[in-house]
Backbone as CSV, one residue per row, in Angstrom:
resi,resn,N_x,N_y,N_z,CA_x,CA_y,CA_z,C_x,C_y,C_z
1,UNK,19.456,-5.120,-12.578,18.815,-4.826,-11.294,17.319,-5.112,-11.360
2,UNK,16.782,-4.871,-12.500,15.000,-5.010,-12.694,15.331,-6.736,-12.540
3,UNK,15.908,-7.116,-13.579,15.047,-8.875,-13.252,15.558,-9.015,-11.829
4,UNK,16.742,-8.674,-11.393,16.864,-9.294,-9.640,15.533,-8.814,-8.842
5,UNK,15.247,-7.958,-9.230,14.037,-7.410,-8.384,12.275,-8.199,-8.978
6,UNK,12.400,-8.499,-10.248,11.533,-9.325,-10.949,11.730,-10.559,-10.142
7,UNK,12.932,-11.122,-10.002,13.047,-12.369,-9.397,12.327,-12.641,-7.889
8,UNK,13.179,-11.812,-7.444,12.379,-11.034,-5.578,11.126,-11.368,-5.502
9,UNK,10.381,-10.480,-6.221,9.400,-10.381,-6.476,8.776,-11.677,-6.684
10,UNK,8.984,-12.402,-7.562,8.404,-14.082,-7.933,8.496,-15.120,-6.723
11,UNK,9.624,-15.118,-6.055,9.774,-15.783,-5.263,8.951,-15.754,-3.822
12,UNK,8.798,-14.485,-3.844,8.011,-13.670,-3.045,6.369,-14.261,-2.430
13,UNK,5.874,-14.069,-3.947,4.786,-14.389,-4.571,4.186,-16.193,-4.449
14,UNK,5.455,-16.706,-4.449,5.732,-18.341,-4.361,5.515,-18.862,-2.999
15,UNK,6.286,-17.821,-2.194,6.427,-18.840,-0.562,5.095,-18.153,-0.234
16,UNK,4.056,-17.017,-0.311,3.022,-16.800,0.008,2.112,-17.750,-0.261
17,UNK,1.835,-18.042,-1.858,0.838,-18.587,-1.711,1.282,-20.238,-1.787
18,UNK,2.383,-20.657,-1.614,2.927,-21.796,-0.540,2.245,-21.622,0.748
19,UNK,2.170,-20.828,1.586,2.101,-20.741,2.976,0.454,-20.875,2.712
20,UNK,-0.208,-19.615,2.285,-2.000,-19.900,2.186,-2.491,-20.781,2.053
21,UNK,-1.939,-21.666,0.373,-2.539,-22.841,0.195,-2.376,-23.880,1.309
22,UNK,-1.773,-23.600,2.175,-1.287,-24.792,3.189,-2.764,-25.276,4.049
23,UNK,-3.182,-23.693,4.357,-4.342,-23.451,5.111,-5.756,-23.250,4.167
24,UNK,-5.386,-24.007,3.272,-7.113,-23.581,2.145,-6.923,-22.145,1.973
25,UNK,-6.157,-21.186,1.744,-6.462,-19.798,1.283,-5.942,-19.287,0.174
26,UNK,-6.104,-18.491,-0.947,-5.638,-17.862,-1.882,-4.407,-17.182,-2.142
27,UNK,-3.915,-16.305,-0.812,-3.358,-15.741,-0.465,-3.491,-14.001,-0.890
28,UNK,-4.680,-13.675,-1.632,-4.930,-12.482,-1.679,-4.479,-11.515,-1.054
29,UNK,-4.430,-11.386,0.493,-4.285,-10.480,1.193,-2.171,-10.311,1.268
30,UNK,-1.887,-11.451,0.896,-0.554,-11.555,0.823,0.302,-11.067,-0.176
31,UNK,-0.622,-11.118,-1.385,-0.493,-10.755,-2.470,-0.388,-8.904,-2.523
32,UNK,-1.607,-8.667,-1.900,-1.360,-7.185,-2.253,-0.502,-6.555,-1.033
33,UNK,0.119,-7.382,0.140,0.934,-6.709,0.790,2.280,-6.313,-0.022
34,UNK,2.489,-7.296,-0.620,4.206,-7.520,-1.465,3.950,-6.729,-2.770
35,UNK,2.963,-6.404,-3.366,2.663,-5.590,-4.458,3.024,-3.872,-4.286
36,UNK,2.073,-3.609,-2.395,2.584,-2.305,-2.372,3.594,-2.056,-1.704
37,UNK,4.439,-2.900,-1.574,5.954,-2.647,-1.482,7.070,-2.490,-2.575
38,UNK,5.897,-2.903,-3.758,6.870,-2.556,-4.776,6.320,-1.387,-6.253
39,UNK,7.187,-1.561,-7.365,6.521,-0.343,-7.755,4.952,-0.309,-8.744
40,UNK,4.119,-1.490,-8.369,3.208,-1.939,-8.679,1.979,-0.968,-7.586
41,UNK,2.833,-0.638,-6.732,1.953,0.017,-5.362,1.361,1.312,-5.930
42,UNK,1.599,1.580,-7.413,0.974,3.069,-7.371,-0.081,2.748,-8.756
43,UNK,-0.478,1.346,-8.603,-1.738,1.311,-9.491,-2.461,1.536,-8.157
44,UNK,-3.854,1.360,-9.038,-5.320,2.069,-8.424,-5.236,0.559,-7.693
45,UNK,-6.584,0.788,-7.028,-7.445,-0.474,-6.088,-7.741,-1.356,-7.293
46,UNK,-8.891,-1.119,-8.002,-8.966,-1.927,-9.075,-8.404,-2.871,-9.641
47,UNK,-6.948,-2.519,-10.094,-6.124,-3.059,-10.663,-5.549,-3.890,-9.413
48,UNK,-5.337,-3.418,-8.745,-4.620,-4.553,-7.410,-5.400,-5.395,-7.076
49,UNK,-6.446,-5.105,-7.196,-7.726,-6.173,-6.565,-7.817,-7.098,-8.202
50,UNK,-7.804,-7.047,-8.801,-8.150,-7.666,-9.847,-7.172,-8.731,-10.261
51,UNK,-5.994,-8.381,-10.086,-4.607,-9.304,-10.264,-4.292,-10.464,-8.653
52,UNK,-5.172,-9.779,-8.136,-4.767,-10.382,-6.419,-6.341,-11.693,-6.485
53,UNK,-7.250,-11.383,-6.870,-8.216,-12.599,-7.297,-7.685,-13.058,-8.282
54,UNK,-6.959,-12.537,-9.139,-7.114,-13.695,-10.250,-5.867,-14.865,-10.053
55,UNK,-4.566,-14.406,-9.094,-3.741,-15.141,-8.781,-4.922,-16.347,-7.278
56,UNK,-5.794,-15.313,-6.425,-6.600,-16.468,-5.657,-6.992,-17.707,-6.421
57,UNK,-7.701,-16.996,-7.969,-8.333,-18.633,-8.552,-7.618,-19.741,-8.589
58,UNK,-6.257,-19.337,-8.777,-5.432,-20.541,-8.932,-5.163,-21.152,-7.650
59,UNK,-4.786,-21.096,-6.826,-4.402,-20.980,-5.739,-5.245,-21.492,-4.993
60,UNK,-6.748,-20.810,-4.931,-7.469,-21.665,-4.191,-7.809,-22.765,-4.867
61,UNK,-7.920,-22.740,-6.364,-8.544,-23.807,-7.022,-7.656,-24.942,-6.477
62,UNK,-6.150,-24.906,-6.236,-4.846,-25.817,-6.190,-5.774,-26.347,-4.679
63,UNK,-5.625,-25.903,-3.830,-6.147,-26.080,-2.504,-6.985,-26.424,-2.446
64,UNK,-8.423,-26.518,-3.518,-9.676,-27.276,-3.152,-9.343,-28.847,-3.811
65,UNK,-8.566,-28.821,-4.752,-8.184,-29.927,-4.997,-7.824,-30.891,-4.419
66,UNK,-6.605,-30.907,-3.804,-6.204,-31.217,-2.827,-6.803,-31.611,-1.615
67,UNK,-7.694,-31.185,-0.836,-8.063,-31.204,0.458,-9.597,-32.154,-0.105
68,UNK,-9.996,-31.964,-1.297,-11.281,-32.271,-1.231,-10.880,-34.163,-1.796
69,UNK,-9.508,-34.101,-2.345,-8.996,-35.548,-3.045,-8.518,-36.145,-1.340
70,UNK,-8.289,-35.744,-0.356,-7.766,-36.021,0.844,-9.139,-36.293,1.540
71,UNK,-10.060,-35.782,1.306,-11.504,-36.499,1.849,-12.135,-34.930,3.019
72,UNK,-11.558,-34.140,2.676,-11.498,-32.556,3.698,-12.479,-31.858,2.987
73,UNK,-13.572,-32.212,2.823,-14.440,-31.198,2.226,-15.576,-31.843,2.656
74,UNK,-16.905,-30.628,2.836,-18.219,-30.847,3.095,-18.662,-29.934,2.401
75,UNK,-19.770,-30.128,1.157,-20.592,-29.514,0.854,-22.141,-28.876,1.384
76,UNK,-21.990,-29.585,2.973,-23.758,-29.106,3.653,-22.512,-28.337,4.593
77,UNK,-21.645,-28.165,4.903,-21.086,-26.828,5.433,-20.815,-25.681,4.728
78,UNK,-19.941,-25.653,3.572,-20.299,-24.987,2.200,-21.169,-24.010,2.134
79,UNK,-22.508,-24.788,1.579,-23.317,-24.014,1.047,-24.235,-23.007,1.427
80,UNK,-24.640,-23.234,2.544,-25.689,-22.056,3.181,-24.277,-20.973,3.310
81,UNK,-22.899,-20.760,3.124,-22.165,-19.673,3.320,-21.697,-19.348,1.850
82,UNK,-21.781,-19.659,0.987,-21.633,-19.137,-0.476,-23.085,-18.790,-1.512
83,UNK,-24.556,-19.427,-0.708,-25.374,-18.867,-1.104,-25.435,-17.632,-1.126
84,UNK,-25.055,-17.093,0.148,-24.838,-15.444,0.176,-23.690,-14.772,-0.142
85,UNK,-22.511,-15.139,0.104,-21.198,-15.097,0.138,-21.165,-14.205,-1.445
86,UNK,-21.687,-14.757,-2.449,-21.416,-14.923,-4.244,-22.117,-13.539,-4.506
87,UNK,-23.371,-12.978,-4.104,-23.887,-12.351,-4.487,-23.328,-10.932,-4.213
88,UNK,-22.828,-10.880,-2.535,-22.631,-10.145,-2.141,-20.586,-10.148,-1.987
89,UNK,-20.132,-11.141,-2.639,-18.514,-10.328,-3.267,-19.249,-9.438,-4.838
90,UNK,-19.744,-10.347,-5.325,-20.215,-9.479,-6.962,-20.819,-7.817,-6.703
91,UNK,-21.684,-7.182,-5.648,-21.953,-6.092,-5.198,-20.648,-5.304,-4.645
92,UNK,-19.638,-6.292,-3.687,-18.588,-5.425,-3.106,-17.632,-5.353,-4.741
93,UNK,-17.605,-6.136,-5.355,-16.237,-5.623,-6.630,-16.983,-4.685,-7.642
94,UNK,-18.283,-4.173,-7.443,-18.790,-3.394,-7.966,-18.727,-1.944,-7.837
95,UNK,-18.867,-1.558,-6.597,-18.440,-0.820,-5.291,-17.505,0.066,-5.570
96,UNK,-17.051,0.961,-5.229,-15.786,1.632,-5.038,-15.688,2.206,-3.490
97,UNK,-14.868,2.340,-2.751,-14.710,2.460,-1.531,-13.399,3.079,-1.020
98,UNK,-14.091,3.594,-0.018,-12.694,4.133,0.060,-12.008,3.313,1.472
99,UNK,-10.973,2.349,1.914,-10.652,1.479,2.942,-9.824,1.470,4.116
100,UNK,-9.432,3.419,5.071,-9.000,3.720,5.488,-9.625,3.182,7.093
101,UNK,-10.951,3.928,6.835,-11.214,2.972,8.252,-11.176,1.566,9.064
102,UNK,-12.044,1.051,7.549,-11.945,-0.406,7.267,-10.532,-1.001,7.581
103,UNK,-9.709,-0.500,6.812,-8.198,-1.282,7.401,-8.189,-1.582,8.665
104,UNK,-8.357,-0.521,9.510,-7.732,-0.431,11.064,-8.878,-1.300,11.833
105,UNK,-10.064,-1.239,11.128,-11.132,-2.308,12.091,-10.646,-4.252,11.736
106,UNK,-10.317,-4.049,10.341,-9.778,-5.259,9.704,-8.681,-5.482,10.641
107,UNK,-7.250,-4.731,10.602,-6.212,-5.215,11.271,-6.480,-6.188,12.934
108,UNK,-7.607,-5.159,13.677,-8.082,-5.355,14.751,-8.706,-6.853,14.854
109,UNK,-9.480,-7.335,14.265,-10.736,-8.356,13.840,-9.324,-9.567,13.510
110,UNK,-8.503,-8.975,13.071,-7.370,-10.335,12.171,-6.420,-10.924,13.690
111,UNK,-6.300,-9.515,14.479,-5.161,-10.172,15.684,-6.441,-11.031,16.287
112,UNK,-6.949,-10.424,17.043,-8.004,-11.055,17.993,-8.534,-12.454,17.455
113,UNK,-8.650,-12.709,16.444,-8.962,-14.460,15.592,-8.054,-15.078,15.911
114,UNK,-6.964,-14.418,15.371,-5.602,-15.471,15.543,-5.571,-15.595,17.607
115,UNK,-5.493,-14.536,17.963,-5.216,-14.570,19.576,-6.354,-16.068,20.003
116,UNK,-7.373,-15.603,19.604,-8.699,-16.701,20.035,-8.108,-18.024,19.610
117,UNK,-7.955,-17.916,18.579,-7.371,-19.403,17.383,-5.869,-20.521,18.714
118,UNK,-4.781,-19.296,18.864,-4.062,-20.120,20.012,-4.508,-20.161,21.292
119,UNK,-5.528,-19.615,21.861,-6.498,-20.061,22.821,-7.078,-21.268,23.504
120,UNK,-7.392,-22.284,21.710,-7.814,-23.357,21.874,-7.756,-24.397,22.407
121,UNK,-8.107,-24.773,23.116,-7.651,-25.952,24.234,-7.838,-27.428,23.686
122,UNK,-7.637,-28.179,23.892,-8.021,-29.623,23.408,-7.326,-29.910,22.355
123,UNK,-7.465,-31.633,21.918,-6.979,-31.814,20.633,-8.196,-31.461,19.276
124,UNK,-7.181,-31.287,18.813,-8.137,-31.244,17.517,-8.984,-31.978,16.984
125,UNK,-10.239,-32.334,16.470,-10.894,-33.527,16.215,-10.973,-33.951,14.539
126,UNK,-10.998,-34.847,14.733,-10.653,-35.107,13.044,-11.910,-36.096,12.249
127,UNK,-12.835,-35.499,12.512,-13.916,-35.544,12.385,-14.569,-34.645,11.038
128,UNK,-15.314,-35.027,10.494,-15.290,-34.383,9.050,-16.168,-32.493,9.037
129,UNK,-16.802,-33.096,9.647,-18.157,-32.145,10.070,-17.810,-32.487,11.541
130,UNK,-18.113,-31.088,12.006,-18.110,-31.518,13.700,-19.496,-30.710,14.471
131,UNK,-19.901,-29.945,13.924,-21.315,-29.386,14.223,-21.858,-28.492,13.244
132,UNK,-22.482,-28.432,12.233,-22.754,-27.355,11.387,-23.625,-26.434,11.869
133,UNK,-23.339,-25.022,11.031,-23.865,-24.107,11.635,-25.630,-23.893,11.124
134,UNK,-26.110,-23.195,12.196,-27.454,-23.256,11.497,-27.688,-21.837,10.659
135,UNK,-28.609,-22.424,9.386,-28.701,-21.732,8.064,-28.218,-20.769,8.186
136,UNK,-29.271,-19.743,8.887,-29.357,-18.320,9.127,-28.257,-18.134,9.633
137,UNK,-27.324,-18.485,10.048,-26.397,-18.109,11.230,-25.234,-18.031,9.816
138,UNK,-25.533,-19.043,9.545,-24.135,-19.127,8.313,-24.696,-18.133,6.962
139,UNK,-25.566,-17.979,6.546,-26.005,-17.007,5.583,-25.854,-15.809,5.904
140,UNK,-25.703,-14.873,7.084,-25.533,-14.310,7.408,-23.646,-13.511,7.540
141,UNK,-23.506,-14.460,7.803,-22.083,-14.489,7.994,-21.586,-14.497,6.348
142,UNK,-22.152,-15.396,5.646,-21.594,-15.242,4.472,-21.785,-13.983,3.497
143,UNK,-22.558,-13.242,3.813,-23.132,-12.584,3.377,-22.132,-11.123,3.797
144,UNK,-22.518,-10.692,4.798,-20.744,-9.861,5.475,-19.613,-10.255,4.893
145,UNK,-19.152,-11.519,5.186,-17.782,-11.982,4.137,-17.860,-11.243,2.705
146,UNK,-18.553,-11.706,2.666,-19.031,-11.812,0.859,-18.639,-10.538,0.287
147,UNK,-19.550,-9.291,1.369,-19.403,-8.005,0.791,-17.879,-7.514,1.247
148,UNK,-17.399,-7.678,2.499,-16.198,-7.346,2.522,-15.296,-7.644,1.928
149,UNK,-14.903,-9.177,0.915,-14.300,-9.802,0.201,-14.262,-8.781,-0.502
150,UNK,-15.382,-8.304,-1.785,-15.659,-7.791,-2.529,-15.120,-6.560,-2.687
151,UNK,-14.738,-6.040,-1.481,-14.500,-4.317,-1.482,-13.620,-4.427,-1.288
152,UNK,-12.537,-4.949,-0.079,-11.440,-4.820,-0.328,-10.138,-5.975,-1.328
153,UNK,-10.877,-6.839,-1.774,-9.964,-7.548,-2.950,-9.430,-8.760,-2.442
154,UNK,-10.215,-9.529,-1.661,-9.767,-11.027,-1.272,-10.906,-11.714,-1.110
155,UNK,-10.425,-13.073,-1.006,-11.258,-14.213,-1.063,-12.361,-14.707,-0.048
156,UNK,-12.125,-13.852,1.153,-12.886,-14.065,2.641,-12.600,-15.602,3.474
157,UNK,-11.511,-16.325,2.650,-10.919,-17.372,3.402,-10.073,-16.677,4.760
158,UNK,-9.596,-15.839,5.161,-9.020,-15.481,6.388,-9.996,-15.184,7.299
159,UNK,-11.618,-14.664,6.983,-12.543,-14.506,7.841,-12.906,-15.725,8.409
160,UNK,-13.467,-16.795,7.137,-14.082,-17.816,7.597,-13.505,-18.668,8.532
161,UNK,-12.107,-19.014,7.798,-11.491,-20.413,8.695,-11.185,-19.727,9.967
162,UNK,-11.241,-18.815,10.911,-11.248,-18.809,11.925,-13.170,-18.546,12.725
163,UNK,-13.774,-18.000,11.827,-14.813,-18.007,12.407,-15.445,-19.992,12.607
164,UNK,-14.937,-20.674,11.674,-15.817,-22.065,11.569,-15.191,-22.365,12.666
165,UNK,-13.757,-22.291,12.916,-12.990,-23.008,13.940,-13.220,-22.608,15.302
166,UNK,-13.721,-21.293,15.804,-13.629,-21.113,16.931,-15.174,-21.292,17.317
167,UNK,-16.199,-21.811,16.328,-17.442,-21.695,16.902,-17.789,-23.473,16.237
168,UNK,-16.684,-24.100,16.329,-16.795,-25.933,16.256,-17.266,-26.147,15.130
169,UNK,-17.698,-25.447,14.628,-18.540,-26.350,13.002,-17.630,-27.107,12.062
170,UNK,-16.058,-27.130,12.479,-15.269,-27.825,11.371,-14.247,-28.020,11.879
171,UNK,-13.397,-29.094,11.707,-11.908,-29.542,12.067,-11.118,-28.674,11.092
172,UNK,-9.923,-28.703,11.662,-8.908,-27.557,10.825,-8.982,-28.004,9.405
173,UNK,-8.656,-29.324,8.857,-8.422,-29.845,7.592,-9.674,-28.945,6.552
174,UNK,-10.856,-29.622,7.216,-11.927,-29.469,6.599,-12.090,-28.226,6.677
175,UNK,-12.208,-27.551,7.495,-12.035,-25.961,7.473,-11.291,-25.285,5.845
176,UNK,-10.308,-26.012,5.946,-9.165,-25.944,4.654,-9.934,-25.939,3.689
177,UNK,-10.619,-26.886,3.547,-11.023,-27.197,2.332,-12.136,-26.214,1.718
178,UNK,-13.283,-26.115,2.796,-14.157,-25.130,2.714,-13.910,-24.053,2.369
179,UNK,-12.478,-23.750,3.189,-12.485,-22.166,2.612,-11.923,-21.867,1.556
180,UNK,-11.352,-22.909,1.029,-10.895,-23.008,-0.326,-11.534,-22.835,-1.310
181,UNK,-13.049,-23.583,-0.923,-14.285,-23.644,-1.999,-14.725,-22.489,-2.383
182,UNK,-14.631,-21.574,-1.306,-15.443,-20.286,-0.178,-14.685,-19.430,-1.198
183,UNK,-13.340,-18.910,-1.028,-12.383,-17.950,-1.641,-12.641,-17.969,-3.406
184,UNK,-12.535,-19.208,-3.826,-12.602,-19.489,-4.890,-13.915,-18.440,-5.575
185,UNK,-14.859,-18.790,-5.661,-16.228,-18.497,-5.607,-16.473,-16.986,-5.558
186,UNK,-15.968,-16.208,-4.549,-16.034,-15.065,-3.757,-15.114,-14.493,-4.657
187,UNK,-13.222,-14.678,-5.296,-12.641,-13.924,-6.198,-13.344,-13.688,-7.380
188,UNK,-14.227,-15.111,-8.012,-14.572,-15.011,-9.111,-15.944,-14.177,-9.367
189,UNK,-16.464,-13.533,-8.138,-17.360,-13.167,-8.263,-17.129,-11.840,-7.966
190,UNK,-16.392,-11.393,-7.229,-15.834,-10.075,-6.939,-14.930,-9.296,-8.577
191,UNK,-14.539,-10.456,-9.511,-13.957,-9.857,-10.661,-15.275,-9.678,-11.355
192,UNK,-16.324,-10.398,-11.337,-17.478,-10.066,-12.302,-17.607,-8.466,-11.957
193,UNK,-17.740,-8.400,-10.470,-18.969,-7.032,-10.075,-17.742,-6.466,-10.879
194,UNK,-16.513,-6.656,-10.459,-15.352,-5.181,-11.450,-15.413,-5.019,-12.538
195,UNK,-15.913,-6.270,-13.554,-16.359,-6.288,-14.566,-17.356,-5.439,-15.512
196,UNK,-18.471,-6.106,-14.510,-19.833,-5.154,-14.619,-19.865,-3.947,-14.134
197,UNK,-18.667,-3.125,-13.370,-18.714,-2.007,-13.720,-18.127,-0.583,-14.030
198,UNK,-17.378,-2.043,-15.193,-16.213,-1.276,-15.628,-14.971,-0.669,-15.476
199,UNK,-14.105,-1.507,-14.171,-13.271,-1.183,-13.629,-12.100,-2.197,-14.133
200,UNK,-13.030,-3.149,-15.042,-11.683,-4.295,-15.227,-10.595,-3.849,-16.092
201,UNK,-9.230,-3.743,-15.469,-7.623,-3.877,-16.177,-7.286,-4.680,-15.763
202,UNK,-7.539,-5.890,-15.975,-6.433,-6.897,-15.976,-5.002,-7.007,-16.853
203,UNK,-3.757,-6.951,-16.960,-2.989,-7.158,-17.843,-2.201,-8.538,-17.938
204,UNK,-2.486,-9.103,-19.068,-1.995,-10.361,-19.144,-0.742,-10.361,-18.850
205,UNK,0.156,-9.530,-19.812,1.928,-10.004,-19.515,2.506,-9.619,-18.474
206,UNK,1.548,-9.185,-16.970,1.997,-8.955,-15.646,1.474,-10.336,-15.407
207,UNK,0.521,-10.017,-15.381,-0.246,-11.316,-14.613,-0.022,-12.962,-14.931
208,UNK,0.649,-13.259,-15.822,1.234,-14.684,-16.150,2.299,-14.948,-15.157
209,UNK,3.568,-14.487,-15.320,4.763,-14.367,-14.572,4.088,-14.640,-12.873
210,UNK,3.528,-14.045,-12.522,2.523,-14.157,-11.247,1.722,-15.440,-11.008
211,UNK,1.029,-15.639,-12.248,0.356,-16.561,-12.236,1.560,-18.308,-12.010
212,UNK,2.911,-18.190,-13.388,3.461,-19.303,-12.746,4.270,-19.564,-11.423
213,UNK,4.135,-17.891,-10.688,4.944,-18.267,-9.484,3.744,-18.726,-8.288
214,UNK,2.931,-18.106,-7.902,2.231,-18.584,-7.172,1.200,-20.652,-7.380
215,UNK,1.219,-20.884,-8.630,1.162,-22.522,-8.945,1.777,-22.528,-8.589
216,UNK,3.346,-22.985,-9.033,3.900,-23.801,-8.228,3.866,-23.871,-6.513
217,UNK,3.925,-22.473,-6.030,4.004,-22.351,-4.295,2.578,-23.121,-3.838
218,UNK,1.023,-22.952,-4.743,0.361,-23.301,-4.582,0.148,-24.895,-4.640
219,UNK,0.631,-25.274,-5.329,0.600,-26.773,-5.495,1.281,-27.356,-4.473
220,UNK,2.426,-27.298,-4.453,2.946,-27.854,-3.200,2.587,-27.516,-1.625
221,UNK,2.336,-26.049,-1.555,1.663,-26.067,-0.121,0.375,-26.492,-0.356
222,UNK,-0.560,-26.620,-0.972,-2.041,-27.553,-0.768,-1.560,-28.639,-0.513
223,UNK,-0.712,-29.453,-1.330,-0.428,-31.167,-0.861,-0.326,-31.529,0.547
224,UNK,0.802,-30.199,1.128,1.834,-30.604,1.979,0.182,-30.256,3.421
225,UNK,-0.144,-29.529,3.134,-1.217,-28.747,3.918,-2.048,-30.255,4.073
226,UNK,-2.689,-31.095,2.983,-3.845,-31.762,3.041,-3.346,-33.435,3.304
227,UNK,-2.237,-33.190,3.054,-1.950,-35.172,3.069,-0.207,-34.736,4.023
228,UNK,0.411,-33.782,4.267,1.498,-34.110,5.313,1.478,-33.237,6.536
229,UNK,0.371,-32.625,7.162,0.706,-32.144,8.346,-0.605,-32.551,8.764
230,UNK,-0.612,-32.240,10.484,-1.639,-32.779,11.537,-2.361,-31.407,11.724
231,UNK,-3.676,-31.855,11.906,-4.989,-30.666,12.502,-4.330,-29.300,13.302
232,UNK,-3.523,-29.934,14.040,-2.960,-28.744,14.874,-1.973,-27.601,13.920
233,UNK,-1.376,-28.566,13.556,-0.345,-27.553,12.886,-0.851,-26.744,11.203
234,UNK,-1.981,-27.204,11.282,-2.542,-26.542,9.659,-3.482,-25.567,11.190
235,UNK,-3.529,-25.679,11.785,-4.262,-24.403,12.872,-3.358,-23.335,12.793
236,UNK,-2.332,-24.007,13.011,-0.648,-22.816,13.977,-0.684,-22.401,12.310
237,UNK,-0.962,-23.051,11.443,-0.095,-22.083,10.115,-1.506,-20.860,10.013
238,UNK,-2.438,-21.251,10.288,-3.990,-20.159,9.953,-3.480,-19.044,11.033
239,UNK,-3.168,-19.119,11.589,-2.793,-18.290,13.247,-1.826,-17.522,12.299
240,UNK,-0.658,-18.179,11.945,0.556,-17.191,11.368,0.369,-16.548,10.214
241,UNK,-1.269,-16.931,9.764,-1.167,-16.243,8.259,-2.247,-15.077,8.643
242,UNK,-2.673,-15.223,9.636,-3.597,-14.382,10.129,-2.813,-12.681,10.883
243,UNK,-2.574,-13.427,11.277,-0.988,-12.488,11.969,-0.573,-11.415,10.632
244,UNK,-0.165,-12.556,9.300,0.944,-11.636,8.594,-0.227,-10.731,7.896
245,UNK,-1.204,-11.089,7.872,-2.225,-9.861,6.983,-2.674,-9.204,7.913
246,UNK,-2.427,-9.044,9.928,-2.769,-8.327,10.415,-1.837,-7.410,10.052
247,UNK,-0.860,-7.653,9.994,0.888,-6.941,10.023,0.691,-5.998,8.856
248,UNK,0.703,-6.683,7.701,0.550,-5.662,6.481,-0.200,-4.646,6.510
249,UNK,-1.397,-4.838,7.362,-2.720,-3.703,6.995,-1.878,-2.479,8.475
250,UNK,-1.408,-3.148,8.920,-0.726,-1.742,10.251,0.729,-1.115,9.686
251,UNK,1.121,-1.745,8.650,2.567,-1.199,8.252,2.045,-0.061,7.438
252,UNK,0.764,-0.767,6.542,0.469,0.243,5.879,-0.035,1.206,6.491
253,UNK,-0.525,1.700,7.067,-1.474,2.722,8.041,-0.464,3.275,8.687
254,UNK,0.621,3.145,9.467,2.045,3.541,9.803,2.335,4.388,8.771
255,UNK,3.108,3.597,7.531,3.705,4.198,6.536,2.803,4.779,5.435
């Protein structure tokens, strides 16, 4: 009965961050939905947050690959949002918090993106850069990401790719890619602050098994995400992944 449920579990783990990588994301937030459904749900924050970035690195790393070998990446969109972004996940994984309120403002903030996101009128433009944001505007923003990443245990790819998209600064692809760069960056910096202060349990012989199920899901949804679907439909998948981490954070608060 344990490995059928070990298995569950892997597979689980697979079509998630299949589905994220599709859209440039880690799948962090996906990760710790399916964790506290199982009997992994009665470690601390720490520990969930720590295993849920370290499965993002891969994952997003798979996804920046990909999108950036497909020609979907801008580094002058990038950077004014990870200048701040880095400093301030390393302060939030430092942090301890408590995320009761936070959930229910999060759940709120996740429908309303996605609602805005199928809103969109027009075709998509496939254009690399389509208006970048100015400095301050994006430092700012990264900077909020950054710390919220940090505290509650994800990559801040579900914030961004709908904020770039609904305020034009990026075509869906490229969006992908960015936030791929974005997540990446933001896990690895959110495990330092846990690091630095002393909260790190990572356990290897959990975290492998994890680690080869989400590669593979990751590899193939980055491909399929960056070289076989159209602008629109790497939108409709950000919309549905936006949705399922609204879903998780209200099941939990329910139950």
């Amino acid at each position: 009965m344990e490995v059928v449920t070990t298995g569950v579990l892997l597979i689980a783990l697979c079509l998630v961050a299949f589905l994220y990588a599709s859209v440039g994301h880690g799948g962090a937030s996906g990760y710790l939905a399916i964790l506290s459904l199982t009997a992994y749900s009665s470690q601390d924050s720490a520990w969930l947050k720590q295993h849920a970035w370290s499965l993002n690195l891969l994952v997003a790393g798979l996804a920046f690959i990909a999108y950036r070998r497909s020609g979907y990446f801008s580094w002058k969109l990038t950077l004014p949002f990870i200048i701040t972004s880095i400093p301030a996940a390393m302060m939030g994984g430092y942090l301890k918090v408590d995320h009761g309120i936070y959930d229910v403002l999060l759940s709120i903030t996740l429908i309303f993106a996605a609602w805005r996101l199928l809103a969109i009128k027009g075709k998509d433009s496939e254009a690399l850069l389509v208006a970048p944001p100015p400095y301050h505007i994006a430092a700012v923003i990264g900077l909020g990401i950054g710390l919220l990443s940090g505290v509650v245990g994800v990559g801040g790819g579900i914030f961004l790719s709908p904020i770039i998209l609904l305020f034009g600064w990026g075509d869906a692809k490229t969006t992908a890619g960015v936030a791929a760069a974005f997540v990446w960056l933001n896990s690895a910096a959110g495990l330092v602050g846990n690091a630095i202060s002393g909260q790190l349990v990572l356990e290897a012989g959990v975290l492998l098994p994890f680690a080869i199920a989400v590669s593979i899901g990751g590899f193939f949804g980055s491909k399929m995400g960056a070289e076989g679907l159209s602008q629109q439909t790497v939108r409709r998948l950000l919309v549905a992944v936006l949705l399922l981490a609204a879903l998780k954070r209200v099941v939990e608060l329910i139950v």
